[in-house]
C-alpha positions as a printed NumPy array, in Angstrom:
array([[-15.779,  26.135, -30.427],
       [-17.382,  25.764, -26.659],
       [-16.572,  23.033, -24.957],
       [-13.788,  20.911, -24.196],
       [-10.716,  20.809, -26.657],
       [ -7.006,  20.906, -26.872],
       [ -4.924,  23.815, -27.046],
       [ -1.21 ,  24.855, -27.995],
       [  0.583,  27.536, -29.488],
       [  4.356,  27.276, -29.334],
       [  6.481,  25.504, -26.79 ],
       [  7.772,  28.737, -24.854],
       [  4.351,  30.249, -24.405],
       [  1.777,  27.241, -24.621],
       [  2.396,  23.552, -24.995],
       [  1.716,  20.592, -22.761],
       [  4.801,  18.537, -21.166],
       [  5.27 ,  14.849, -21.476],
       [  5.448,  13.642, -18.798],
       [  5.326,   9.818, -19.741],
       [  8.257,   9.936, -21.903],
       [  8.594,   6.182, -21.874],
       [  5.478,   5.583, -24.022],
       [  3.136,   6.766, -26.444],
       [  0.286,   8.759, -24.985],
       [ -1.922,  11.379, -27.136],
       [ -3.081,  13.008, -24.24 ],
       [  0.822,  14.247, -23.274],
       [  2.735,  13.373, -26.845],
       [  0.133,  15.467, -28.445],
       [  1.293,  18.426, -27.065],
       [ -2.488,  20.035, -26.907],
       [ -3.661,  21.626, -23.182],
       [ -6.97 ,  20.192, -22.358],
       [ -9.105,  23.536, -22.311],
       [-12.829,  23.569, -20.736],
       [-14.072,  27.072, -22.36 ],
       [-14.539,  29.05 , -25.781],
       [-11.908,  29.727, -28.443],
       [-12.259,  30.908, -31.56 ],
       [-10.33 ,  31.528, -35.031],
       [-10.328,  34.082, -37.871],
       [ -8.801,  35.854, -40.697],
       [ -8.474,  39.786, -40.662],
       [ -6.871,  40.594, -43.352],
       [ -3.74 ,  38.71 , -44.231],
       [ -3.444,  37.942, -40.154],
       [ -5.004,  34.593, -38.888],
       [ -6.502,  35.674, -35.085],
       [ -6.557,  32.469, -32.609],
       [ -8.152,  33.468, -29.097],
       [ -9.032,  31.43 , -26.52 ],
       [-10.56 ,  31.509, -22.614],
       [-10.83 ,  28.684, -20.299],
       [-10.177,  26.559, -17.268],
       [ -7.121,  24.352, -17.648],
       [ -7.846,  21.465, -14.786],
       [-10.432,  18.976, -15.674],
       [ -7.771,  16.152, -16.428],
       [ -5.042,  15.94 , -13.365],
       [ -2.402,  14.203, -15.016],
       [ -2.525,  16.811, -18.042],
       [ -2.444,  19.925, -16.136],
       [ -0.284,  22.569, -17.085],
       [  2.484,  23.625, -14.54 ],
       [  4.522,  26.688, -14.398],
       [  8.222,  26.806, -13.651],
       [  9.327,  27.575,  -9.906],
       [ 10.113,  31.112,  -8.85 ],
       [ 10.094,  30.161,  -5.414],
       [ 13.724,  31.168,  -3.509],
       [ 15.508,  28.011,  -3.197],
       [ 17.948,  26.822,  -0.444],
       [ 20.139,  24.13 ,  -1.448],
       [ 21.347,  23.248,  -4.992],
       [ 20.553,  20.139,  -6.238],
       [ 19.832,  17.204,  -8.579],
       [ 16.463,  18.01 , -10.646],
       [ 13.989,  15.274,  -9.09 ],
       [ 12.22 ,  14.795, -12.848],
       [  9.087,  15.486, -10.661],
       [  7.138,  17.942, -13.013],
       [  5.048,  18.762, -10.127],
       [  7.851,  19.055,  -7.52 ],
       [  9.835,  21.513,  -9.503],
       [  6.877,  23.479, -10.527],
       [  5.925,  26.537,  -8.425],
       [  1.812,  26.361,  -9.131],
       [ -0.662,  24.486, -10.892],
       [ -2.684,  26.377, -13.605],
       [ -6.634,  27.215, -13.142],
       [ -7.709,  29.212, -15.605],
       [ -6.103,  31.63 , -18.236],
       [ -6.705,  33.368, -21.75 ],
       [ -4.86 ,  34.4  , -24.64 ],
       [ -4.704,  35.618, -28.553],
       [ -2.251,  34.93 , -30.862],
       [ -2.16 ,  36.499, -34.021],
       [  0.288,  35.129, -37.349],
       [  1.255,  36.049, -40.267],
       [  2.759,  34.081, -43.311],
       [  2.221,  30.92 , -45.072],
       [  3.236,  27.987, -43.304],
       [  4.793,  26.433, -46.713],
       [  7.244,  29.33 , -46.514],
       [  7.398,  31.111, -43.175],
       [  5.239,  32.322, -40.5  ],
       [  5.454,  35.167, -38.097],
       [  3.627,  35.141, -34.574],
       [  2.362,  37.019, -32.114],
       [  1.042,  35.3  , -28.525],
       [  0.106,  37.115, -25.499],
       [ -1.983,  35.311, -22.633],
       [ -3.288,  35.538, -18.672],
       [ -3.04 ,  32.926, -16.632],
       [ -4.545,  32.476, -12.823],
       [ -2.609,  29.811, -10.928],
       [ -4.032,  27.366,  -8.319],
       [ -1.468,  28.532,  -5.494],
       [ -0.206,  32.333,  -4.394],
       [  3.435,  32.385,  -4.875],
       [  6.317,  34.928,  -3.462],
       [  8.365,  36.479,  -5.726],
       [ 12.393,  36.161,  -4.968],
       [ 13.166,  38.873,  -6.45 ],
       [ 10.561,  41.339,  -4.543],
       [  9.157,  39.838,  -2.314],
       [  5.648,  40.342,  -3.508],
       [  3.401,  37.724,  -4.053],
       [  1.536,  36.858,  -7.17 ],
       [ -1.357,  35.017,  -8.152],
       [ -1.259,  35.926, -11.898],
       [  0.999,  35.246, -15.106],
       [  1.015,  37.287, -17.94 ],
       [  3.017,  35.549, -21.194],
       [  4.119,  37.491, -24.011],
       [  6.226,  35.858, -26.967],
       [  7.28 ,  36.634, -30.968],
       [  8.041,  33.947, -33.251],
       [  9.305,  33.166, -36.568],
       [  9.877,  29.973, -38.339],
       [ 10.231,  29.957, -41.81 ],
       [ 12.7  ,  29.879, -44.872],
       [ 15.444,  31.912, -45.713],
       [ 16.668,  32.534, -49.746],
       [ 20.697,  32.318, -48.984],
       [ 22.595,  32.539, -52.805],
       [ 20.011,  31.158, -54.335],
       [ 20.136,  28.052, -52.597],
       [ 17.388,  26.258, -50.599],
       [ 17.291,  24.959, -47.503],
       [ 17.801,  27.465, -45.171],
       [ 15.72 ,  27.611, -41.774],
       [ 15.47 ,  30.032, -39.077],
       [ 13.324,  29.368, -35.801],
       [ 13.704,  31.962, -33.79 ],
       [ 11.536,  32.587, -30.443],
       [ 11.449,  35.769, -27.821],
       [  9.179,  35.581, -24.847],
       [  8.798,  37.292, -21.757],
       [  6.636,  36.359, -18.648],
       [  5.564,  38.533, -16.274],
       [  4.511,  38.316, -12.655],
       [  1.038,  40.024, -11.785],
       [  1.582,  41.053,  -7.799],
       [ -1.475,  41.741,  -5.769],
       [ -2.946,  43.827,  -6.918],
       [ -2.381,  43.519, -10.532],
       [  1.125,  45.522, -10.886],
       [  4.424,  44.096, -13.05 ],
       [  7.016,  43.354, -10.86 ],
       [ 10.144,  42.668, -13.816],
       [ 11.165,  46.111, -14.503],
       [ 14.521,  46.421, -13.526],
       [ 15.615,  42.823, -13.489],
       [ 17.001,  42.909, -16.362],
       [ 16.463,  39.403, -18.537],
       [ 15.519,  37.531, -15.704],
       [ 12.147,  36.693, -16.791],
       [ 12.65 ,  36.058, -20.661],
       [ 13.966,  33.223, -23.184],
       [ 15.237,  33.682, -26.628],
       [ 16.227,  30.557, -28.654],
       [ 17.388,  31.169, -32.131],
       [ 18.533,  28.545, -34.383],
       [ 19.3  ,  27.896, -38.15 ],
       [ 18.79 ,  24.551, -39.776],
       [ 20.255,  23.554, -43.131],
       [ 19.646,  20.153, -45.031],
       [ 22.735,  18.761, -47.248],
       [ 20.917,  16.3  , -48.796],
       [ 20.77 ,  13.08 , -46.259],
       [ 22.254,  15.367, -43.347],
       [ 20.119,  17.546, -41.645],
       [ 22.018,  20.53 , -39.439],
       [ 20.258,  22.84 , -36.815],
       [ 22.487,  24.943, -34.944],
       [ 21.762,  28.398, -32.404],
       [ 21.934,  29.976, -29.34 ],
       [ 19.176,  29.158, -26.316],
       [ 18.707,  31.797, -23.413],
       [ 16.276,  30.918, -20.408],
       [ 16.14 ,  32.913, -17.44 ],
       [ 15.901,  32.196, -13.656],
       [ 12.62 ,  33.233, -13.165],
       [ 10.613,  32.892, -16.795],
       [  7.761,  30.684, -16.44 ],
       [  4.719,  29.783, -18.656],
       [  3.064,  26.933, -19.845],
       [  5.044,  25.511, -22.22 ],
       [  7.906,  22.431, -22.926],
       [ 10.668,  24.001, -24.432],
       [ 13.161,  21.093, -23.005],
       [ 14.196,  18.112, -21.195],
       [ 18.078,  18.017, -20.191],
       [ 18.355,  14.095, -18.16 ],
       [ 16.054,  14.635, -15.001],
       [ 15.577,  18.489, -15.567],
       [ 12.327,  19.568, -17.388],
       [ 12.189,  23.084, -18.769],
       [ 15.579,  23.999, -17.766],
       [ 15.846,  27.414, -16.343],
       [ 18.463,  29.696, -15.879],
       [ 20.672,  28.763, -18.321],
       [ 22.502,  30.132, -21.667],
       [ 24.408,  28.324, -24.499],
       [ 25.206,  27.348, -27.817],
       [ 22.805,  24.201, -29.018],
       [ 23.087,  21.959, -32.006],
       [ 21.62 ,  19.093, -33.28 ],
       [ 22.239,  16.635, -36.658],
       [ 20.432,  14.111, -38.033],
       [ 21.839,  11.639, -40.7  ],
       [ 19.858,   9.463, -42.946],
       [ 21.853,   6.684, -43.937],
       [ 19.209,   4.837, -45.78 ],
       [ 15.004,   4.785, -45.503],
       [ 15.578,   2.315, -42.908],
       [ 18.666,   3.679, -40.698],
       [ 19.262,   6.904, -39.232],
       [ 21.561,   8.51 , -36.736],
       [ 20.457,  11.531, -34.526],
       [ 23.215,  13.743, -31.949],
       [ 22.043,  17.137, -29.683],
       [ 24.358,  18.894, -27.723],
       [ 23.833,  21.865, -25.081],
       [ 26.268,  23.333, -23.751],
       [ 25.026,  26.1  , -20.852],
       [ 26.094,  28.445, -18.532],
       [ 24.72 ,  29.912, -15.59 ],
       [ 22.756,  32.672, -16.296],
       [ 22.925,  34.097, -13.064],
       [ 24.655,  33.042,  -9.847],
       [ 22.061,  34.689,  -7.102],
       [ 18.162,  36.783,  -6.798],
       [ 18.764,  40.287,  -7.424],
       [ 17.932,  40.416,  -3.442],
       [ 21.017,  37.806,  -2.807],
       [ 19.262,  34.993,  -2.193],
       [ 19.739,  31.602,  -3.58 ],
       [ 18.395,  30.707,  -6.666],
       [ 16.372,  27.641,  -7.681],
       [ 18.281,  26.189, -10.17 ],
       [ 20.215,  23.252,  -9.96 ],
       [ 23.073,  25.942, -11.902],
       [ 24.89 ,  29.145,  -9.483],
       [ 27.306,  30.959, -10.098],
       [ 30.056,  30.133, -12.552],
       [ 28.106,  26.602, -13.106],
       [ 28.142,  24.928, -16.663],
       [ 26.142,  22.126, -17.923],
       [ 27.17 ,  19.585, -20.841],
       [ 24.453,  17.719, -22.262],
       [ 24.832,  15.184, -24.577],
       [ 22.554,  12.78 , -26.828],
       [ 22.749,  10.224, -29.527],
       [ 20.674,   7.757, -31.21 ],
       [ 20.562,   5.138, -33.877],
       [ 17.22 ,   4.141, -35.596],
       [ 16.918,   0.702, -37.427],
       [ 13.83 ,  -0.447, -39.566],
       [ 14.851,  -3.599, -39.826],
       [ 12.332,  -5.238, -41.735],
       [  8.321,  -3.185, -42.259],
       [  6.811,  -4.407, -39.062],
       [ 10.445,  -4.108, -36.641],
       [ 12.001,  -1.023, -35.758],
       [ 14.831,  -0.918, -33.336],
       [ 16.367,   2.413, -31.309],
       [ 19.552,   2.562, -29.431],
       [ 20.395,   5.678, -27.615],
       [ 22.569,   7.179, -25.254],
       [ 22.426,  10.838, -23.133],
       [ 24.706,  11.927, -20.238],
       [ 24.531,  15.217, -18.564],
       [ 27.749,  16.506, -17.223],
       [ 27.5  ,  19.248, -14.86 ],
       [ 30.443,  21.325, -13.986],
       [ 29.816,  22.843, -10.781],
       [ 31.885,  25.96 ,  -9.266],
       [ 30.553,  26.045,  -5.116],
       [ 31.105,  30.006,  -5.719],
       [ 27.532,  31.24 ,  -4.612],
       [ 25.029,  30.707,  -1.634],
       [ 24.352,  26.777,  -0.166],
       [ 26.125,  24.971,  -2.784],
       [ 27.34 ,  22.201,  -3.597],
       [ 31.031,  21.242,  -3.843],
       [ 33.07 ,  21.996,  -6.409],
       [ 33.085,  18.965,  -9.103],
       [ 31.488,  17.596, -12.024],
       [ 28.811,  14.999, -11.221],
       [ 27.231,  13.185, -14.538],
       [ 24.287,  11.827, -14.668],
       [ 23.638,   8.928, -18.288],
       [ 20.879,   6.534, -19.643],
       [ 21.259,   4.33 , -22.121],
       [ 18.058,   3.627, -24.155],
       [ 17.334,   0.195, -26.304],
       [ 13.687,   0.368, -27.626],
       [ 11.937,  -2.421, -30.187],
       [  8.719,  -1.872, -31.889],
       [  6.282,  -4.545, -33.875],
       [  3.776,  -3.637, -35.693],
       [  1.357,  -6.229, -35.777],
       [ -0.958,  -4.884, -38.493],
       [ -1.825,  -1.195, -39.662],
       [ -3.793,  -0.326, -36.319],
       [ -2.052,  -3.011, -33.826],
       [  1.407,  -2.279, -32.078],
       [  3.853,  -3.592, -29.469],
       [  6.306,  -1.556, -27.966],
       [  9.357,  -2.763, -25.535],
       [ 11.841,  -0.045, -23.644],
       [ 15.044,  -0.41 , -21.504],
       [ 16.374,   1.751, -19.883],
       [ 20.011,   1.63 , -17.995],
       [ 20.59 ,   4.937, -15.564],
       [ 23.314,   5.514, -13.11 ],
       [ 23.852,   8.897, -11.866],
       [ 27.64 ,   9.64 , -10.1  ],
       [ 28.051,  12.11 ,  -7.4  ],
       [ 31.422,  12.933,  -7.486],
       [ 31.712,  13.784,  -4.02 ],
       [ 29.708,  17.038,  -4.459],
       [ 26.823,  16.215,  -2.329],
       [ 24.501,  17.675,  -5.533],
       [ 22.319,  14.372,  -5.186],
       [ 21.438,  13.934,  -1.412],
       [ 21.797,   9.938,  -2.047],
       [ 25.316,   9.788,  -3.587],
       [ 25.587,   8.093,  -6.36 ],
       [ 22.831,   5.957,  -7.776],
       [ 22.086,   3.512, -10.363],
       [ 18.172,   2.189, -12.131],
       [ 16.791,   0.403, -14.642],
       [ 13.29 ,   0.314, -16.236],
       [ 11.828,  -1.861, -18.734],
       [  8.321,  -0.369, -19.923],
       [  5.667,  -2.285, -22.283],
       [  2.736,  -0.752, -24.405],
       [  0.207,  -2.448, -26.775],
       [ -1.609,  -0.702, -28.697],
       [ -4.416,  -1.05 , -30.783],
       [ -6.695,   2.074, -32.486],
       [-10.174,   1.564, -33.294]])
């Protein structure tokens, strides 16, 4: 294919982020990268090969970020600015990914991509500056036989990014896991409840592409480690009830030079996160969703330019209706009630705060 298309492999190595999450867009929900360039796809084998080179700016509001690896000087609130909290803008890039597997049963992957960024960036933990990410990640998702039963899920991700100083040399040897996520989980179904359950790693200075969370105001949450669960319950066709839960740690407390980190978590720092959700189908054409998410951060003031000691929270509560009109006409309503409370830490430069939002979208597909 030449041309323009869209473009995602998995969410710690390539995947767009949402960044309306309030309605429905395909452009951002989709998940695809809008690619100007070539890619191609092929079996060799019993490997499917998916390659691609391209520029990655033709649509503003889509364009892929990076995460910030920029030495930070105060800790604080995430803004929920993508662009704000991202270090550089992505130009241009290429990549091949290679699987193996069959999706009804499990799959195996291999991704490993280049990526030129719009700005040169300094690296806090050399000094150096870059111009150039390199991604590298192995996957597996797939089914596992457990005593004969069914069921059984394992989605397990590794992925390390990589630097590229001026000119062209690795900078990460030596810093340990500074630059790479894991995030392994297990998911079992019990009939109507569904159980996924794991351990998530992301470190200080890993960046790529991707959208491999959103934790209140913080997209792609850095620097943090912890067990993560979710559940899902399905009372009837019509009702359900969801829950998540992370519960980090700070993954580090400082640069390996001494400097200040940016992450809104130092030394010592722990984040609860919290989220639950009722969905009602109350008749065909209605469909109601309640929800409710609070972010609980436990903050130590043991590291450089902190914050006080305390535990700030930050909570929405969600109340969503949808009509359906007819099969290819829609109405959506949102509410949204947010109040963040400081605690006396000085972590949000305003004190506490409070905001609602009430967003409409009509729809109709042609």
């Amino acid at each position: 294919m030449v041309g323009r298309f869209g473009n995602q492999w998995t969410r710690y190595t390539l995947q767009q982020i949402d960044a309306d999450v309030y309605t429905y867009l395909y452009q951002t929900d989709s998940g695809n990268i809008p690619t100007d360039g070539a890619k191609v796809n092929f079996n060799a084998g019993p490997a499917k090969v998916a390659a691609w080179a391209g520029q990655m700016k033709a649509i503003p509001f889509a364009q892929p970020f990076v995460g910030s690896v920029s030495t930070g000087s105060a800790q604080t609130l995430p803004l929920g600015l993508i662009g704000a909290d991202a270090a550089s803008g992505i130009t241009q890039g290429a990549g091949a990914r290679v699987t193996f597997g069959n999706p009804n049963n499990w799959v195996l992957g291999v991704s490993g991509e280049t990526i030129g960024l719009a700005t040169l960036t300094t690296d806090p933990n050399t000094s150096k500056v870059y111009g150039g990410l390199s991604v590298y990640g192995v996957d597996f998702n797939g089914a596992i036989p457990l005593l004969g039963h069914n069921g059984l899920t394992l989605d397990a991700n590794l992925t390390e990014s990589a630097d590229a100083t001026r000119p062209d040399r690795y900078n990460d040897a030596g810093n340990g896991w500074r630059y790479a996520s894991t995030d392994d989980q297990v998911a079992y179904t019990f009939g109507a409840l569904a159980l996924k359950g794991g351990y998530q790693y992301v470190g200080p200075n890993f960046t790529a592409p991707g959208y491999w969370g959103k934790v209140g105001s913080w997209t792609n949450p850095t620097n943090v480690g912890g067990v993560v669960a979710s559940a899902k319950y399905t009372v009837n066709p019509k009702v359900s009830i969801n829950g998540d839960y992370e519960g980090y740690k700070a993954a580090y407390g400082s640069n390996k030079n001494g400097t200040s980190l940016s992450s809104p978590l130092r030394q010592g720092d722990h984040l609860n996160h919290y989220k639950v959700g009722v969905a009602f189908g109350l008749t065909s054409a209605y469909a109601v969703d309640l929800g409710y998410e609070m972010s609980q951060y436990d903050l130590k003031n043991k590291g450089l330019t902190l914050a006080a000691a305390g535990k700030p929270t930050q909570s929405y509560i969600n109340i969503g209706i949808g009509h359906n009109l007819n099969a290819n006409t829609s109405v959506k309503l949102l509410y949204q009630i947010g109040q963040y409370r400081d605690k006396s830490t000085g972590f949000q430069g305003g004190g506490d705060a409070d905001g609602n939002i009430a967003v409409g979208q009509f729809s109709v597909k042609f």
